[in-house]
Structures are given as structure tokens and as C-alpha cells.
C-alpha positions as CSV (number, residue, x, y, z in Angstrom):
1,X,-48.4,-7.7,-4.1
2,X,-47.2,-4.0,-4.0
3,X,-44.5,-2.9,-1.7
4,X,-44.1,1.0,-1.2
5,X,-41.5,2.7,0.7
6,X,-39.1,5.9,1.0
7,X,-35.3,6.1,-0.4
8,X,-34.3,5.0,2.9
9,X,-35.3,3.4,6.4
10,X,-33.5,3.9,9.1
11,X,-34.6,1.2,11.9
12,X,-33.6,0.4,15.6
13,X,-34.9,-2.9,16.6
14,X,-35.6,-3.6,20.3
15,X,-38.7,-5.7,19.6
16,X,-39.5,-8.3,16.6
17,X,-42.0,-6.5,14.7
18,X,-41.2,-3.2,12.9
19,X,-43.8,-1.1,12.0
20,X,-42.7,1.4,9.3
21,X,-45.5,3.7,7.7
22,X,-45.1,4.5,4.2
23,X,-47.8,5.8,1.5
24,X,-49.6,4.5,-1.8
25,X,-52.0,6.1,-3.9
26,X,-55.1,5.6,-6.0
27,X,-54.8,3.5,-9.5
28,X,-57.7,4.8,-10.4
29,X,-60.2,7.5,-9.3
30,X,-63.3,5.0,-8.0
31,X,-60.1,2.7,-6.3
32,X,-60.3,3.1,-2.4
33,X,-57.3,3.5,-0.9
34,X,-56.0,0.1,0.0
35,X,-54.1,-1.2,3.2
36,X,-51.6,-3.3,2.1
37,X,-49.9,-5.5,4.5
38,X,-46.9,-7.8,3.5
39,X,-44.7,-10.3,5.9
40,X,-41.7,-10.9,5.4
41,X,-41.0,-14.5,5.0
42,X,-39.2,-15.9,8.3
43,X,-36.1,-16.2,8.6
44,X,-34.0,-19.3,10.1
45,X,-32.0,-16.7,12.8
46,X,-31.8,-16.2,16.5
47,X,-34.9,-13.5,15.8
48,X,-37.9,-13.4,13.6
49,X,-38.3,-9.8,12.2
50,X,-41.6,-8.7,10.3
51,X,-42.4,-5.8,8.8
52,X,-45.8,-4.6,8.3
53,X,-46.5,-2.2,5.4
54,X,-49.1,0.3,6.0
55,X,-50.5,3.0,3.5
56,X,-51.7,6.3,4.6
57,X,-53.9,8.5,2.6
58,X,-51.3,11.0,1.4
59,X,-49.6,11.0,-2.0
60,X,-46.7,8.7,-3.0
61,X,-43.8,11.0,-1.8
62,X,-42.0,12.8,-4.5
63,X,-38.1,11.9,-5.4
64,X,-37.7,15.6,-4.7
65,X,-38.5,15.1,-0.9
66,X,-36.8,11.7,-1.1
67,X,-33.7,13.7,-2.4
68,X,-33.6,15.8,0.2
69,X,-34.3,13.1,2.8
70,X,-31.4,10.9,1.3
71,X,-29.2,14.1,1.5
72,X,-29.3,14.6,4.8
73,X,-29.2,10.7,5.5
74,X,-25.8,8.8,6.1
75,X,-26.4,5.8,3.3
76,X,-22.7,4.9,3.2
77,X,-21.4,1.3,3.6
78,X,-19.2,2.1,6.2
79,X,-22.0,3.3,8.7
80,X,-24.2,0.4,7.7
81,X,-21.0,-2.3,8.1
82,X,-19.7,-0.6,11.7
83,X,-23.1,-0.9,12.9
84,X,-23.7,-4.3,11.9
85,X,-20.5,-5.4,13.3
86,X,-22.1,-4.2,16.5
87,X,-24.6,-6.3,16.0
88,X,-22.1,-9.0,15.7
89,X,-20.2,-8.6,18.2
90,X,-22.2,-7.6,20.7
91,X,-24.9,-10.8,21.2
92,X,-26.0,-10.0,24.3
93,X,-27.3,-6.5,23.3
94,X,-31.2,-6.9,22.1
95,X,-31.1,-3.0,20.3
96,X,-29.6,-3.8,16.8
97,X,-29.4,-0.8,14.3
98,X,-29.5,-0.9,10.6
99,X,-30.4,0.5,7.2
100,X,-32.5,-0.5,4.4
101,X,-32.9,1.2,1.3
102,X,-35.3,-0.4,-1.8
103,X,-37.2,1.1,-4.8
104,X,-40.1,3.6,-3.9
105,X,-42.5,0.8,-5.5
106,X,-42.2,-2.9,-6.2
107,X,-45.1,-4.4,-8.2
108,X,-44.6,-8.3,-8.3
109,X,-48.0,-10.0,-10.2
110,X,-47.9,-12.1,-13.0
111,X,-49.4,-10.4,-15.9
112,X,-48.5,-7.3,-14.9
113,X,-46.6,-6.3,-18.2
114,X,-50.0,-7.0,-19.7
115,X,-52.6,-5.1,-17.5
116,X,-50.7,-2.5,-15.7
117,X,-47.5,-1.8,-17.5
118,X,-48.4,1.7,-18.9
119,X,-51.0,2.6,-16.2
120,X,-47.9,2.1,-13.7
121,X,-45.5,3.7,-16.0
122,X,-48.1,7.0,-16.6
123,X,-48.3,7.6,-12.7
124,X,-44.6,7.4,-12.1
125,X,-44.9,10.5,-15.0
126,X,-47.5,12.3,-13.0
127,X,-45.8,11.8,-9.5
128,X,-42.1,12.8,-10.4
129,X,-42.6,15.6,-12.8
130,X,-42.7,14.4,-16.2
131,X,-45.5,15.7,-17.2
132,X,-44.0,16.6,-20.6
133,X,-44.3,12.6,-21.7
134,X,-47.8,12.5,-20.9
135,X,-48.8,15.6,-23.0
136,X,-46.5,14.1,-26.5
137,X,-44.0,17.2,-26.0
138,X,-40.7,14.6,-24.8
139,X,-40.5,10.9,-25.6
140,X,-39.6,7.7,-23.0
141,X,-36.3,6.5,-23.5
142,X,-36.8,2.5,-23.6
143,X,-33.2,0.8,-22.2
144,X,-33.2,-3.0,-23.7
145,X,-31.0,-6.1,-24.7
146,X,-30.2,-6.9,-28.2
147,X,-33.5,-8.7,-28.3
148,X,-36.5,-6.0,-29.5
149,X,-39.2,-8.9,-27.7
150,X,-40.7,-6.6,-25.3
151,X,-39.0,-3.0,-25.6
152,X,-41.2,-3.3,-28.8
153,X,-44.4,-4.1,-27.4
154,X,-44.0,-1.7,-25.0
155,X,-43.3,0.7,-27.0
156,X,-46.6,-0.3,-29.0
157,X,-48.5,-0.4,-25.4
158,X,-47.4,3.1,-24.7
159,X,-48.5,4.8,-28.1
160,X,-51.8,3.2,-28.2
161,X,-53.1,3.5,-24.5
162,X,-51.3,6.4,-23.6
163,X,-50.4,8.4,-26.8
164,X,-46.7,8.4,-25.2
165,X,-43.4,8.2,-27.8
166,X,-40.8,6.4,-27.6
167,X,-36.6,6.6,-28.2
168,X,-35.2,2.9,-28.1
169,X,-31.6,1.8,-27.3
170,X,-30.5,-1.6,-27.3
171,X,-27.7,-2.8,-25.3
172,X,-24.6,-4.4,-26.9
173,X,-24.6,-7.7,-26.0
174,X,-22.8,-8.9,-22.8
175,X,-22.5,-6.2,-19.5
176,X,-22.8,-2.0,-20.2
177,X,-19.8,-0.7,-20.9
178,X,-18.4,3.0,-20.4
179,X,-19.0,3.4,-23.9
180,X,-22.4,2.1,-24.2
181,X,-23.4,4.2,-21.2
182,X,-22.4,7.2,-23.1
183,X,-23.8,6.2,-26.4
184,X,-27.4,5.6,-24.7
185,X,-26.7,9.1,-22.4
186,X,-26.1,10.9,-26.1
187,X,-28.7,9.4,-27.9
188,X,-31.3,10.0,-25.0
189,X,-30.3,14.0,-24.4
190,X,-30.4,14.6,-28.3
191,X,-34.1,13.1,-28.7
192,X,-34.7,15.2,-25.3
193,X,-36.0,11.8,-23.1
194,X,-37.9,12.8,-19.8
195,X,-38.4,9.4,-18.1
196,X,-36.2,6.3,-18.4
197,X,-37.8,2.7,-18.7
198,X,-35.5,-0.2,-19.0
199,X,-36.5,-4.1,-19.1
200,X,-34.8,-6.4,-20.0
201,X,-31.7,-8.5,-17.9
202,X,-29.2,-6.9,-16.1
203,X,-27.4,-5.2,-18.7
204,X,-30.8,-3.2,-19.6
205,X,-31.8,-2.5,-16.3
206,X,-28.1,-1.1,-14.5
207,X,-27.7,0.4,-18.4
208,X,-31.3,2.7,-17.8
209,X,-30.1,3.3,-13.6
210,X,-26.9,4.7,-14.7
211,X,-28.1,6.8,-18.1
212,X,-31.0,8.4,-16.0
213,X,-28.5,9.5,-13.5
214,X,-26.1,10.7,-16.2
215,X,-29.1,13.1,-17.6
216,X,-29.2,15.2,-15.2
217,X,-25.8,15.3,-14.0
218,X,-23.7,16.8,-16.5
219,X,-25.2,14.3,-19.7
220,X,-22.5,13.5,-22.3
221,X,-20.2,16.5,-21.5
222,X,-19.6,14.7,-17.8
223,X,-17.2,12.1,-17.7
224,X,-18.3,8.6,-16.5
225,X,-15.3,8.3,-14.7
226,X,-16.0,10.9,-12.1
227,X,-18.7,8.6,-10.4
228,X,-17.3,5.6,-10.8
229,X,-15.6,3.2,-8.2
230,X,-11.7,1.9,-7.6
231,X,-11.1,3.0,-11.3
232,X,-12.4,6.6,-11.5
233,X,-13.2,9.7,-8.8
234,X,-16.2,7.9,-7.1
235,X,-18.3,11.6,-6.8
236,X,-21.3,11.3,-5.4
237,X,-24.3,12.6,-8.2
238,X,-25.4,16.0,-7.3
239,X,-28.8,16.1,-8.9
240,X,-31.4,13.7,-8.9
241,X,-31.8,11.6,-12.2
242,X,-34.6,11.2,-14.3
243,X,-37.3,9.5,-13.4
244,X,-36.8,5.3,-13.9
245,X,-39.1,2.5,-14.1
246,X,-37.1,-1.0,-14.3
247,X,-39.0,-4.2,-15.7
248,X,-36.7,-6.7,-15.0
249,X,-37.5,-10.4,-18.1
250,X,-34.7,-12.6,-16.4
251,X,-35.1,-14.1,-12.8
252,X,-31.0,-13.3,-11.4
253,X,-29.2,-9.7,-11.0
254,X,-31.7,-8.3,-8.6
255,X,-30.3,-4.9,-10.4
256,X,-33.6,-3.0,-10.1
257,X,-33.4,-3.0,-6.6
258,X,-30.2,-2.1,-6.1
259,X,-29.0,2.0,-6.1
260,X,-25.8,1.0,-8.3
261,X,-24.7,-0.2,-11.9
262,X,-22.2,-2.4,-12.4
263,X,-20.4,-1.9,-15.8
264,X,-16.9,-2.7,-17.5
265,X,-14.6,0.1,-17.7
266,X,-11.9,-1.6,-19.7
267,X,-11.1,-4.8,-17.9
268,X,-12.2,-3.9,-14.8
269,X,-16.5,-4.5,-13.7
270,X,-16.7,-0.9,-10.8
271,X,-19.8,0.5,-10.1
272,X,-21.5,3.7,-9.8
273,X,-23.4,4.1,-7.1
274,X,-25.6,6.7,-5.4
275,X,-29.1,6.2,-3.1
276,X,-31.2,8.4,-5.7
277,X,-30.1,5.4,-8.3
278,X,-33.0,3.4,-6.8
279,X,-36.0,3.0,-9.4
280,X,-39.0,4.7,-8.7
281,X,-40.9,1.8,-10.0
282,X,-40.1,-2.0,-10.7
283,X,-42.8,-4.2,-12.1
284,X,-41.7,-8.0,-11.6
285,X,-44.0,-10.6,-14.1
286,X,-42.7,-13.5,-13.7
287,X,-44.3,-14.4,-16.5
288,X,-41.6,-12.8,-19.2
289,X,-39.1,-14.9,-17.6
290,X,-40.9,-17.9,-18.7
291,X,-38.9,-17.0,-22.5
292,X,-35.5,-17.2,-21.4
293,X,-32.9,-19.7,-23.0
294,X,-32.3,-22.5,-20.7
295,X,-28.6,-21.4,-20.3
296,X,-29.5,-18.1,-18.9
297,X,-32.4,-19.5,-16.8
298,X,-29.8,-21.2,-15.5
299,X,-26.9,-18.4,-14.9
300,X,-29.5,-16.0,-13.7
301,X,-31.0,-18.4,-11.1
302,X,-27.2,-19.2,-9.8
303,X,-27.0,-16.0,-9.5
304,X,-29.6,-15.4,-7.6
305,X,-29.7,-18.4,-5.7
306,X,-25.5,-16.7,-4.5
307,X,-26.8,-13.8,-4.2
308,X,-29.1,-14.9,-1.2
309,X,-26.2,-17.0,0.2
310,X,-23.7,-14.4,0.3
311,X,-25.7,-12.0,2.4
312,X,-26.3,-14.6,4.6
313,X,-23.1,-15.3,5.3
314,X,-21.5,-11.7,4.8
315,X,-19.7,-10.1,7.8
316,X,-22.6,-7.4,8.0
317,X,-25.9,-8.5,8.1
318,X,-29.3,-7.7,9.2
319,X,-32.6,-8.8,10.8
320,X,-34.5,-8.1,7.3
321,X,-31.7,-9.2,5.0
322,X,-31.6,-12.7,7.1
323,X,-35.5,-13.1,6.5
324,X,-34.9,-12.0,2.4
325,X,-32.1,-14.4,2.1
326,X,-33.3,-17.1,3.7
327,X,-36.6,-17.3,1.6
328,X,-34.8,-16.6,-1.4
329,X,-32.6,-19.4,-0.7
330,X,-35.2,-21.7,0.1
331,X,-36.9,-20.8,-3.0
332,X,-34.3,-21.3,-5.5
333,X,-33.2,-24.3,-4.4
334,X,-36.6,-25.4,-4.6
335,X,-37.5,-24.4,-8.2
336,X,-34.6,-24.0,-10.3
337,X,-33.9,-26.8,-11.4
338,X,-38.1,-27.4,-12.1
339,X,-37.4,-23.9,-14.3
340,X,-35.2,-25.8,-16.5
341,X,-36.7,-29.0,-16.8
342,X,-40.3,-27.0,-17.2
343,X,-39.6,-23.5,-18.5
344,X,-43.6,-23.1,-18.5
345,X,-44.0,-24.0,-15.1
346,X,-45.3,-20.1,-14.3
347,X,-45.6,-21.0,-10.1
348,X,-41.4,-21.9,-10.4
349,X,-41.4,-19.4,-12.6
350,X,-42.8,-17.6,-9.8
351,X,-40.4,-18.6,-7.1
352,X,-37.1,-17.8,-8.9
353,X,-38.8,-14.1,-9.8
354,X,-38.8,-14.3,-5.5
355,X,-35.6,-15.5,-5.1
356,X,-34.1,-12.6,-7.1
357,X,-36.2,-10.1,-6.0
358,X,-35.3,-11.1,-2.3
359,X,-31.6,-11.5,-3.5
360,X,-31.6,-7.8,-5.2
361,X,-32.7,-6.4,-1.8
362,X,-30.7,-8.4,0.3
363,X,-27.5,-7.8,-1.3
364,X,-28.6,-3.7,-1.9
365,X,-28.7,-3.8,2.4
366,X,-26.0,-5.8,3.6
367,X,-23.2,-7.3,1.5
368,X,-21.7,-10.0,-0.5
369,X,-18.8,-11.6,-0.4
370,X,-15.1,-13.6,-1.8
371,X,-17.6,-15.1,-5.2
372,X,-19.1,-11.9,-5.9
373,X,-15.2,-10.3,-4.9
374,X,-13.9,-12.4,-7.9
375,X,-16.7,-11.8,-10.6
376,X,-16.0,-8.3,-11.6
377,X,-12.7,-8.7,-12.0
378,X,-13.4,-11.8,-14.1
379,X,-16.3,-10.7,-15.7
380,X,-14.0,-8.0,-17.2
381,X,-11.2,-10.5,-18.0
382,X,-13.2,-13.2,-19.6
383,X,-16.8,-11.7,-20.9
384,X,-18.3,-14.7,-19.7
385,X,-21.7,-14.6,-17.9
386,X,-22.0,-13.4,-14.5
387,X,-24.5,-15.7,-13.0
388,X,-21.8,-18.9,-14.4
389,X,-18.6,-17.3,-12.8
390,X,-20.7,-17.1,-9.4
391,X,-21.8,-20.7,-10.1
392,X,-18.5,-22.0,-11.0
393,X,-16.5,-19.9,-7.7
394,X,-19.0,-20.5,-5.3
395,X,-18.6,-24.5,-3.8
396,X,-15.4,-23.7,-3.3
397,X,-15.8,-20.4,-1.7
398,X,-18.5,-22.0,0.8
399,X,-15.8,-24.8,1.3
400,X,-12.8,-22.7,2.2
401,X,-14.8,-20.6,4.4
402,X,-15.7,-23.2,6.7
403,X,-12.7,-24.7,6.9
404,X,-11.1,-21.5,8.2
405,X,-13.8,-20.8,10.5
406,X,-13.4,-23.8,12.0
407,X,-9.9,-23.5,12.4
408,X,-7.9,-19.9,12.0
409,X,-11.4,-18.0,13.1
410,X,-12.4,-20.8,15.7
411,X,-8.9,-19.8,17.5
412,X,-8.9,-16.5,17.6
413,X,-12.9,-15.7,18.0
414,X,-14.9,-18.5,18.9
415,X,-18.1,-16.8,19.3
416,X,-17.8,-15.2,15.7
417,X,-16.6,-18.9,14.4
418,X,-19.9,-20.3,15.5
419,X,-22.4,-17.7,14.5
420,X,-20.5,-17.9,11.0
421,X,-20.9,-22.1,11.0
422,X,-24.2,-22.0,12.5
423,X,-25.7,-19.7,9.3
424,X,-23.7,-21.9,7.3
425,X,-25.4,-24.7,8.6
426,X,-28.6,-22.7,8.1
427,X,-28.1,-22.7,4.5
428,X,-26.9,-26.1,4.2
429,X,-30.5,-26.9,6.0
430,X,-32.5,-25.0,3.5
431,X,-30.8,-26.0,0.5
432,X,-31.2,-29.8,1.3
433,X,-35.1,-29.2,3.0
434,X,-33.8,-31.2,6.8
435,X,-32.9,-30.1,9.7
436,X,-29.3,-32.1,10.2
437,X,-27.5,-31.1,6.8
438,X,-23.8,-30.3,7.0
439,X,-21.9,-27.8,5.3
440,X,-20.0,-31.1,3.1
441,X,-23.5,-32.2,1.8
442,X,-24.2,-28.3,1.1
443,X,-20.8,-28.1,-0.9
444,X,-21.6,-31.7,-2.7
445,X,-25.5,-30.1,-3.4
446,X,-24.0,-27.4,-4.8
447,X,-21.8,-29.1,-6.8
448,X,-25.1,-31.1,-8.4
449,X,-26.8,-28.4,-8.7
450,X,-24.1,-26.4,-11.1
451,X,-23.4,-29.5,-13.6
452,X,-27.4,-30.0,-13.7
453,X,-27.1,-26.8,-15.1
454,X,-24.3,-27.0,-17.3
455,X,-21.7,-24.0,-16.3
456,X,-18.3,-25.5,-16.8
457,X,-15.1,-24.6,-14.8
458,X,-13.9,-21.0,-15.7
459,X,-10.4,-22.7,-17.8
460,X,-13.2,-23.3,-20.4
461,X,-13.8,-19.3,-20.4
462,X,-10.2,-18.8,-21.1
463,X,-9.2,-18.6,-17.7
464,X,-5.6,-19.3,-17.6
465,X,-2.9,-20.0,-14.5
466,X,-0.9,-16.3,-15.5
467,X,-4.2,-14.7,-15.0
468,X,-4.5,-15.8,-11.5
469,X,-2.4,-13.6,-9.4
470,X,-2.9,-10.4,-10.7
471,X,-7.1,-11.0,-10.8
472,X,-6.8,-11.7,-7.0
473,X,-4.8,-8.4,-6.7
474,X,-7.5,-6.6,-7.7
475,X,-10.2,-8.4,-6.5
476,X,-8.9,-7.5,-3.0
477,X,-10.0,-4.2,-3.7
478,X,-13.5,-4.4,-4.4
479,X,-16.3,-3.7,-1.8
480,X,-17.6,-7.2,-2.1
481,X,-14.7,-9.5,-0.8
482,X,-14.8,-7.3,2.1
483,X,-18.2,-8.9,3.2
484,X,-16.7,-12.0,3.0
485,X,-17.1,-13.9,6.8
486,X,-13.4,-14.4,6.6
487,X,-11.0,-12.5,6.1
488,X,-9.2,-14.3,3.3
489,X,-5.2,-14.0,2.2
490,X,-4.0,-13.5,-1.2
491,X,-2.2,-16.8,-1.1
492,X,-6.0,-18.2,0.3
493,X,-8.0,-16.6,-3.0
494,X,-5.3,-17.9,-5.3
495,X,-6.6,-21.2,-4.1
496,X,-9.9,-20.9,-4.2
497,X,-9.5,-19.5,-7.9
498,X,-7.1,-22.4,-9.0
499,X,-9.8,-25.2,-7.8
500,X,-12.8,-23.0,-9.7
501,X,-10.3,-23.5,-13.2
């Protein structure tokens, strides 16, 4: 399927289907314009949402407009948590308000990388002013992992069927750095890149987001620092980056659909994050995930198996996140563990490629919570892989969670003690397939689930007890553990850490 939309929607609810209009345009000149409609998948919440896309006949809008739209937009987290919390706390009132913010264009088809790659990649040239690429006067910068698998090929694909040039960068292994971002940012104004593809995992694709931005906002004479979070200035970006195709090859990070990048500035994982980040284009195959090592099938799908729980659960969420998570929950739990035990099994293959996608968006639009709190800090600390921190924090996170909101939470605000038991009930339901699961079978499935795949406990990433306090200290701080349901004490998160070791 193809899903179109602008930077951002803003959408009150007062009924269950929200119609939002949105344009496509023509692949190819004899194409007729196609209506595309796409349903969300339903959610297990007190209301069903849908949302029909329809295309009009105009052009796909420009980033330009879209700048200008997102300018005079409020896309903070603050508007988007207050007026959740609303909807929290305020059950009775039908008229729920939101935000929602996704790439301009998701492609999702096996094959894609195949048929469509540089067709796809050519109009996102034509449509956002790199024109220059198309005509052999600047190269594409290609953004990948350590691995040359497909940057090559691509690379290859775009010489022969498009007479485009390429620059390539590979990654460093393990998460972008400050350093790598500016060694990429260098090496892409000094070959004078237009247009930014990245594919690869997460490293590839936050390492292209946050290069493209840096282009065109001061380049290598900018410091990072200024846009980064908690450790630097946190500026907004004043000018709109080049344009940036992400082709995601893992099934987990749900980074092309987010507007930030996540990288290690010394031992700290921040982000820098801005709503003109968001790709232009994403092409999802799930066939290229079909050659991932079964250890990072496995971390990526934990990851994004949390990364639909989280939001779920989160102190801010929405009508569409609910219906996201939900399926991508289902969906993982379904076909993870048939990914490793069949890595050619393209219709698993298929579901996990869902389950992140619907975890990218879900977590982009509402937030996360105490597991993804804990794995930047700890990411930074031990370098070990993301997706296996999540794994190893999260049965406990789920655990302590309920316990308090069924007793601190339950005492103070019963009505937001059951709605946060009854979603995580909803979980435990979709994680076992019944309709009676309880949250201590969810915790025990969970449990299964991460030895099946093989992530240890985080002592056997060097985790040690003097490295406890001061990672919940800053963990507090980051934008994640304040989605958390509960509202969780230092002494609390020391806990939770100590029985993850």
C-alpha cells in the first residue's frame, strides 16, 4: 500500500471515522490517478478510529509549503501531552484533540527495492527541488551500515536506470555518534550532495535524518550541539533539510517515521529533533529484512514489539496511536518468533516490517515510557544493542507498573488506575491471543519470549551495581520516562534496574 500525508495533522474527533484529504501523484504518465484507501487496523479501546486516505488530483505538496505549514503549527510535546491528558481525564467528554505527524509518503510492498526503488527515489528529486541530481550536475549521498549489501546495489540501480551518482558513507558500527554525524555532514557538503538516501538499520537511517538537516543548517561549521537535547542548546533547525528518502533493511527502530535522531554524544544517547526531520519518502520491503542475523532479527523485533507496548500504555495517548499499537502488538507477537525459527518466511517477514512501521508512528505521536527512559542512558554506558536493553528492562517495567497502579495510583486516582490496568490487560490479551489473560501471564510471556531469543540480563553487558544510581539520575531527565503511566521514584527505577542486571 501507499500512505500519503502532510508534515502534520491536526484532528478533533467527535465521531469515529476521520476523513483527512491528502494528495498523490502520477508514477507514470499513462497511470490514472488512483484512490487509495487504507484502514487502520482496529484497535482493542473504548473507540474504534479509522482513517480513510483519499487522493486529490493536485501535486504531492512540496516540503516548502509543508515548511511553512509546520512553522506556523504548534508540534511540541507539551501541546500534544496537555491535550491528551484531557483526553484522559476527562472520559466523559466525546471531543478528543490530537496530533499526528508521519513521513509525506510511506511505500510498504515487498519488492519494492527491486521495481520502484529509483522511480520513487527520482520523483522525490523532481517534487522537492533537486533537479540538479537528475541532470548528473550533484551526486546522492547514500547513508549506510558497515555492511555495502544494498547501499551498493543501489548505488548500481541509480547509475544504470537513472544516470544518477552517488557519494557513499558508511556508518561506524553500533549508534551515530556526534562525530560520525559530522564526518558524514563534511564528506556530503565537500562532494556537494543534493538529496540524502539512507537504508540500512537505525544507525543509517537517524544518521541520513540528521546529516540532511545539518546541510542546510549551518553544515560542518554548525555545531551539533546547538540542536541537540538535555546535553546541548536544543535550537529548533531554521531551514528545511535536504531532501531524504529512508529505506529501512531491519524490522525494529521505526526511525524513518519518526522527525528525530537519536545519537551518542559522549555517554549520553539525546536526540535532535525537529518536524521537517520527517522523510519525504520511506520505502518498507520487507523482503531485505529477510538477511538479517538472527540476533538482530531478534533485538529489532523486541524493539519493536516495546515500542507498540509503550505507547499503549504511555500517559498520552491517542485514538490512532491505540489502533497502530495494538496491531503492531498483535503482530509481533504473532510472528517473531516464526522470523527466527524461519528467517525466509517473507509473510512473518511481512508482519514484523508492520509491527515496526506501526511502532515508528506510534511512538513519533504519543510517547514511550520507564524502558525506553533507561535505554539511552544505557545505550551510551554499555554500547550494547538497543532492541536487547528494551528486551532485558521491559518484564520488569510492565511488572512494577501494575503493581503501583494497583496500589499507590488505585488510592489516589481510581479512574486513571483502571484505564491504565485495563490497557494493560489489553496487551496482555493480545500478546497471549484470549480474551481473559492477566497482566502475570503477560510478564511470564514476556519473559519466554526474551530467552527464546537469547538477550541476556544487562550484568552480561557490563552493567555493574556502581552504575546504577547515577544511570537512573539521568534517565529521569529524558522525554521518555515521562510517558511512563506512573510516575516512578528514583528509589522505584533503581529497582526495576537492579532486577533487569
Amino acid at each position: 500500500f501507499v500512505f500519503t500525508t502532510t508534515t502534520t495533522t491536526t484532528t478533533t474527533i467527535s465521531l469515529c471515522c476521520v476523513c483527512i484529504p491528502t494528495h498523490t501523484f502520477d508514477e507514470e504518465k499513462d497511470e490514472k490517478r488512483r484512490r487509495t484507501m487504507m484502514l487502520l487496523p482496529r484497535a482493542a479501546a473504548t473507540t474504534t478510529t479509522a482513517m480513510m486516505i483519499a487522493s486529490s488530483s493536485s501535486s504531492l505538496t512540496s516540503k516548502k509549503q509543508r515548511a511553512s505549514l509546520a512553522s506556523s503549527s504548534s508540534l511540541s510535546s507539551s501541546s500534544s501531552s496537555s491535550s491528551s491528558s484531557s483526553m484522559n481525564n476527562n472520559n466523559n467528554n466525546p471531543v478528543v484533540s490530537f496530533e499526528f505527524a508521519t513521513a509525506s509518503r510511506t511505500v510498504f510492498e515487498v519488492d519494492a527495492f527491486e521495481t520502484r526503488a529509483v522511480r520513487l527515489i527520482a520523483d522525490v528529486a523532481k517534487q522537492e527541488g533537486a533537479q540538479d541530481v537528475l541532470d548528473g550536475k550533484h551526486p546522492v549521498l547514500l547513508v549506510s551500515g558497515t555492511s555495502s549489501r544494498f547501499s551498493t546495489e543501489l548505488a548500481r540501480k541509480l547509475r544504470d536506470e537513472a544516470n544518477v551518482e552517488s557519494v557513499e558513507y558508511h556508518c561506524p558500527k553500533g549508534e551515530p555518534t556526534v562525530e560520525s554525524i559530522i564526518e558524514c555532514t563534511k564528506r556530503a557538503a565537500e562532494k556537494e550532495c543534493e538529496l540524502v538516501v539512507a537504508i540500512g538499520g537505525g544507525t543509517a537511517v537517524d544518521t541520513g535524518k540528521c546529516v540532511a538537516a545539518m546541510l542546510t543548517n549551518g553544515g560542518v561549521e554548525r555545531d551539533v550541539y546547538d540542536f541537540l537535547e538535555v546535553v546541548g542548546k536544543a535550537m529548533p533547525i531554521e531551514k528545511r533539510p535536504r531532501p531524504f528518502v529512508a529505506i529501512p533493511t531491519t524490522a525494529g527502530p521505526g526511525a524513518e517515521l519518526t522527525k528525530n535522531s537519536v545519537l551518542e554524544a559522549g555517554d549520553r544517547k539525546v536526540s535532535m529533533r525537529h518536524p521537517l526531520m520527517l522523510p519525504d519518502l520511506v520505502i518498507v520491503d520487507p523482503k531485505l529484512t529477510t538477511q538479517m542475523p538472527k540476533d538482530v532479527t531478534a533485538h529489532t523485533g523486541l524493539d519493536a514489539l516495546t515500542q507498540c507496548i509503550e505507547p499503549y500504555v504511555c500517559n498520552a495517548p491517542n485514538p490512532v496511536t491505540d489502533s497502530l499499537s495494538m496491531s503492531g502488538i498483535k503482530l509481533g507477537a504473532k510472528s517473531l518468533r516464526r522470523c527466527l525459527e524461519q528467517p525466509d518466511d517473507i509473510a512473518a517477514r511481512t508482519d514484523m516490517a508492520l509491527c515496526a512501521m506501526y511502532g515508528g508512528m506510534a511512538l513519533a505521536n504519543a510517547k514511550l515510557g520507564a524502558v525506553h527512559g533507561f535505554s539511552g542512558t544505557l545505550g551510551g554506558l554499555l554500547h550494547a544493542p538497543h532492541g536487547a536493553i528494551c528486551a532485558a528492562l521491559l518484564p520488569h517495567c510492565v511488572k512494577m507498573n501494575v503493581e503501583l497502579l494497583e496500589t499507590r495510583v488505585m488510592a489516589s486516582d481510581p479512574e486513571r488506575a483502571k484505564e491504565g490496568l485495563r490497557r494493560y490487560k489489553d496487551v496482555a490479551n493480545a500478546c497471549l491471543g484470549k480474551d481473559d489473560a492477566t497482566v502475570a501471564e503477560l510478564v511470564e510471556w514476556i519473559e519466554d519470549l526474551v530467552a527464546f531469543c537469547g538477550v541476556p540480563k544487562l550484568s552480561t553487558f557490563g552493567m555493574k551495581d556502581e552504575d546504577v544510581a547515577d544511570s537512573v539520575v539521568k534517565s529521569m531527565q529524558s522525554s521518555s520516562m515521562k510517558g511512563n503511566p506512573v510516575a516512578l521514584t528514583a528509589e522505584e527505577l533503581e529497582l526495576m534496574l537492579r532486577n533487569a542486571m
